[in-house]
C-alpha positions in Angstrom: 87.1 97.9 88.1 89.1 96.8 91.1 91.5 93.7 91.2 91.6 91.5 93.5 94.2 89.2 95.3 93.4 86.5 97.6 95.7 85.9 100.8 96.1 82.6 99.2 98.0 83.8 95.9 99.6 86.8 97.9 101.5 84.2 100.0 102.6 82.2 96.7 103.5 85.9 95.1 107.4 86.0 94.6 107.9 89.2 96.6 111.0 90.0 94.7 108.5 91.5 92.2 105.8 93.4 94.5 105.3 96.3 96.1 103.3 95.8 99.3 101.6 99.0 100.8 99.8 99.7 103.8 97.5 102.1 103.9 95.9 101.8 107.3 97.4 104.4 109.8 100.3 104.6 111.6 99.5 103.3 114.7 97.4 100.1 112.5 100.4 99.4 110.9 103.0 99.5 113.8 100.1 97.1 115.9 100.9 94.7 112.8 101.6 94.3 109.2 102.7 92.4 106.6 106.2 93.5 104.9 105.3 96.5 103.4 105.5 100.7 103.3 102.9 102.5 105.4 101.2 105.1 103.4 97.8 106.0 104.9 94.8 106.0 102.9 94.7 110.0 103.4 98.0 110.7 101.6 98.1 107.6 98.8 96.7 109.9 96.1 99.2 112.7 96.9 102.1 109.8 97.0 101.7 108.5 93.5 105.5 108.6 93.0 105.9 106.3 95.6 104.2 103.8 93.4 105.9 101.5 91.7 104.6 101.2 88.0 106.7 98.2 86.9 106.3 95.8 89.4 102.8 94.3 90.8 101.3 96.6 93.6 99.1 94.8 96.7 97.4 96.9 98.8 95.9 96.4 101.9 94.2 97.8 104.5 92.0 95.8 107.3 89.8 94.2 106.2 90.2 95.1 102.4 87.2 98.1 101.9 89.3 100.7 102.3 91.7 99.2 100.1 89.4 98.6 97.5 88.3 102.0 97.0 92.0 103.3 96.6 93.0 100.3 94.4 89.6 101.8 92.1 90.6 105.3 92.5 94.5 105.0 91.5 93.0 102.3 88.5 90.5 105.7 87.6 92.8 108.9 88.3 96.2 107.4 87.3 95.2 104.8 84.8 97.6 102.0 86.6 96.6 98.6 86.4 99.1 96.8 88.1 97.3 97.6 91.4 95.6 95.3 93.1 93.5 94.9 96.1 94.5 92.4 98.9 90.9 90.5 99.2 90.0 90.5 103.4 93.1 92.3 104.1 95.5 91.9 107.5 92.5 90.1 108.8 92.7 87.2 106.3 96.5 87.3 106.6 96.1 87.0 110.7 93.2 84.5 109.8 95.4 82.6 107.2 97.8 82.0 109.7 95.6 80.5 112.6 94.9 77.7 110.6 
């Protein structure tokens, strides 16, 4: 089961208490991102201690498919379940704040 986030509640998150990672590539993520560590989808898996497992984790990729199968992945090979999927990804973000 993946959880979800909307760019709605992300933005009312207290980031004090998140982790926020990236895990489009490199050159995504320097075109762009939100405040967060860039691990790419390739190497999350092999970065699990990178992870925080106390605070809430959002991550996000473009347009939130990619990020959706690692959220369900990491949920299924690590058990964590404070991972959750940033619904629509950057695009909502860059979408949230046109409006």
């Amino acid at each position: 089961m993946t959880q979800e986030i909307s760019i709605k509640d992300f933005l009312k998150t207290d980031k004090n208490n998140l982790q926020v990672i990236d895990i489009r590539e490199q050159y995504e993520h320097e075109n762009g991102s939100l405040d967060s560590i860039n691990i790419p989808m390739d190497e999350i898996l092999k970065s699990i201690a990178s992870i925080d497992h106390e605070k809430k984790v959002i991550i996000y990729c473009q347009t939130g498919r990619r990020a959706a199968a690692v959220t369900f992945m990491l949920h299924k090979q690590y058990g964590l379940k404070n991972i959750f999927n940033l619904a629509g990804g950057y695009s909502a973000y860059l979408d949230s704040q046109i409006k």
